[in-house]
N, C-alpha and C positions, 0 to 999 in steps of 0.2 A: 223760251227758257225762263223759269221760273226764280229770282233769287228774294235773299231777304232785303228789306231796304236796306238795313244797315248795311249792308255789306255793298251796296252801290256806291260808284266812285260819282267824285261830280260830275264828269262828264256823261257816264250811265245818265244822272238825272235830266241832264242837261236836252239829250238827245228824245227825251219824252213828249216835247215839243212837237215833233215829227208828228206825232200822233193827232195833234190840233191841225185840221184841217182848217184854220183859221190864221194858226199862226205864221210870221213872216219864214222861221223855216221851213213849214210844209206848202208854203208861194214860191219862196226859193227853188226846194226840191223839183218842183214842176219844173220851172224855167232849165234846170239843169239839167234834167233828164233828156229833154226835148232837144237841147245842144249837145247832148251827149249824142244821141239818134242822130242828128243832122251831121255831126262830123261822122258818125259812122257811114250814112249814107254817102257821105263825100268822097270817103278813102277808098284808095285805087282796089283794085279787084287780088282777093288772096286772103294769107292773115293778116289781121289787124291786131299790133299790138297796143297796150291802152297802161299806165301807171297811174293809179290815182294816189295822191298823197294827203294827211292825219286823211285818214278813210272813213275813220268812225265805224258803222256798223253797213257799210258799200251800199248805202240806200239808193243813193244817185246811178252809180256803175250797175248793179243789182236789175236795180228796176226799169232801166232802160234799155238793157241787154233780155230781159224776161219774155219780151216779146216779139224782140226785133228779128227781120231775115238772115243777120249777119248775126246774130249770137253764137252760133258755131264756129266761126271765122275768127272769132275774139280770142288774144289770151293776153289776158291781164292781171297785173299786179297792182295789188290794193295792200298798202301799208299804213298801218295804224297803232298807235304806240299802248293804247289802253287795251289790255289783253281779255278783259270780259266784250269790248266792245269788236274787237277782231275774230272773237269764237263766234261771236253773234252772225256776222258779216259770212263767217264760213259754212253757219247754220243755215242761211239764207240763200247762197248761191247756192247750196245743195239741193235745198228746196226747187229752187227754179229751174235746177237741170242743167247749172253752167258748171261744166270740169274743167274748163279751163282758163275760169276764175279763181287765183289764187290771193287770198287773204292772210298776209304774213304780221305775227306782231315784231315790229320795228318800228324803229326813230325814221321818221320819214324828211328828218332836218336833214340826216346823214348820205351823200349819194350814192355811197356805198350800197342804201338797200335796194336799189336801185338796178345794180351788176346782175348781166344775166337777163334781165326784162326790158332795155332801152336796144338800140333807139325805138320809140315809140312815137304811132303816128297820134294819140291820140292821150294829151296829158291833163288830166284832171287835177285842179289845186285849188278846192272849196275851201269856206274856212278857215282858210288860214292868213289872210292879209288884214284882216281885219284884227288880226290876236299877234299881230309882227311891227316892230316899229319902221318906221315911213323911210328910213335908210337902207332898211333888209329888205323892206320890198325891191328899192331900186336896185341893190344888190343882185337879188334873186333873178328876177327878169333874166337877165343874160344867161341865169344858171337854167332855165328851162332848154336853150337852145345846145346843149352839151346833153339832156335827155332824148332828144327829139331828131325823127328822122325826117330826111327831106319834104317840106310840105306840112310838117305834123301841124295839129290844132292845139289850143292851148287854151280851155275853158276855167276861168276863173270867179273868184267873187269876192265881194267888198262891200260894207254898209256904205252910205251914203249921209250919213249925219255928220253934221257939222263939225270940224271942218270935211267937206267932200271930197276924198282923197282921188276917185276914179278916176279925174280928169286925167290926173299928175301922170296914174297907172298905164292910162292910155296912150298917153303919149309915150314911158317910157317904153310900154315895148315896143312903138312906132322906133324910136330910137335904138333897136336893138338888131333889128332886123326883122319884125312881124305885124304884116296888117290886118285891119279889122275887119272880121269878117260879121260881130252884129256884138251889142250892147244891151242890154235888156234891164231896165229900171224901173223899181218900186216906186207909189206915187207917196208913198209914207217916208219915202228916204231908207229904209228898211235894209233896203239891199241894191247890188248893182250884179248880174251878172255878163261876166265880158268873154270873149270869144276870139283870139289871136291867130290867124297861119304864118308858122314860119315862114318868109321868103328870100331869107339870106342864107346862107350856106351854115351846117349844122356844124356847131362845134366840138371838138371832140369831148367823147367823155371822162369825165374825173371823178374815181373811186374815193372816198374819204374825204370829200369835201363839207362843210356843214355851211347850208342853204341858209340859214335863220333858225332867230331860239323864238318857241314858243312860249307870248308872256298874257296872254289874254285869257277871260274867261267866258266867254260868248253870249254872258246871260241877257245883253240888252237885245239880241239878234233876234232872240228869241221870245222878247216879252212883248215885240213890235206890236202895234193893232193892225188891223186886216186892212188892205185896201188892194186896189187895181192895180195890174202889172202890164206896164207899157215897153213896148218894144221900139228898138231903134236900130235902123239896117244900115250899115253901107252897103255902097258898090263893093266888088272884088276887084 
């Protein structure tokens, strides 16, 4: 899709990034695509439902479902509040042949957009802890497990510079009811992507609830310099 620049919103530019194979979100994207697959390969045998939340343009969900054995098995909602970036997202799954990838614009703060597409084994939440103050993350945490169905995965992400919030991250959702199932860290500090299964009992869900207000602008994420991405496993 072709637009004028002016008429791009910031995050439109923001998201151009992607396109630098060098840059820390298109290191990112990798790592998250790959955890996206691996939870897929995880989940029990059927459909697999998936919510990804600010979705952007479903690069992540998009391109890891493109070639995977279980794309057909998938029906997911991907919410995303920037409406040139959600037609994008819809352009995309089309492209790849996923119908039952649905791309809705909505407030993805809100649980309400949510209704209808939970519980879900399979929750995606890029993006977004890194642009939330360090109270709403710990907030939030617990609000994953009211989306999520018994067992669900809960793949997330967060810069790593100073001060390095992931540790706090990791532990709260150990505190929550979710262990780790892999963490995966830039050697630039760049980024951290983390990987949760619920193993407490799901909570129920809550329509009209608002998860965290989006106050960040993502531009350092994305101006990171290149370097190696190191992985780190636990046991299950």
């Amino acid at each position: 899709m072709v637009r004028a620049v002016a008429s791009e919103s910031h995050w439109q530019r923001w998201h151009r990034a992607y396109e630098d194979p060098r840059s820390a979100l298109s290191r990112r994207l990798a790592v998250v695509q790959r955890q996206i697959a691996g939870a897929l390969d995880a989940a029990p045998p059927g459909t697999v439902r998936l919510v990804s939340l600010c979705a952007g343009q479903g690069r992540d969900v998009i391109g890891a479902l493109r070639d995977h054995p279980r794309r057909h098995e998938v029906v997911a909602r991907l919410v995303e509040l920037d409406p040139a970036l959600a037609q994008d997202g819809r352009v995309a799954a089309h492209a790849a042949g996923l119908p039952g990838v649905d791309v809705v614009t909505g407030d993805a703060s809100d649980t309400s957009a949510y209704e209808g597409a939970v519980p879900a084994q399979v929750i995606v939440a890029c993006g977004i802890f890194g642009n939330i103050a360090a109270r709403e993350i710990r907030s939030m945490v617990p609000e994953f497990g009211s989306l999520a169905a018994p067992g669900a995965v809960v793949i997330w992400t967060r810069h790593r510079r100073s001060p390095d919030l992931t540790p706090s991250v990791r532990t709260w959702f150990a505190e929550d009811g979710f262990e780790e199932v892999a963490f995966d860290g830039d050697e630039s500090r760049a980024f951290g992507v983390g990987v949760h299964r619920l193993v407490a009992d799901p909570l129920p869900f809550r329509p009209g609830r608002r998860m965290f207000e989006f106050r960040g602008d993502g531009v350092s994420a994305a101006l990171a310099p290149e370097s190696r991405t190191v992985s780190i496993r636990h046991p299950k």
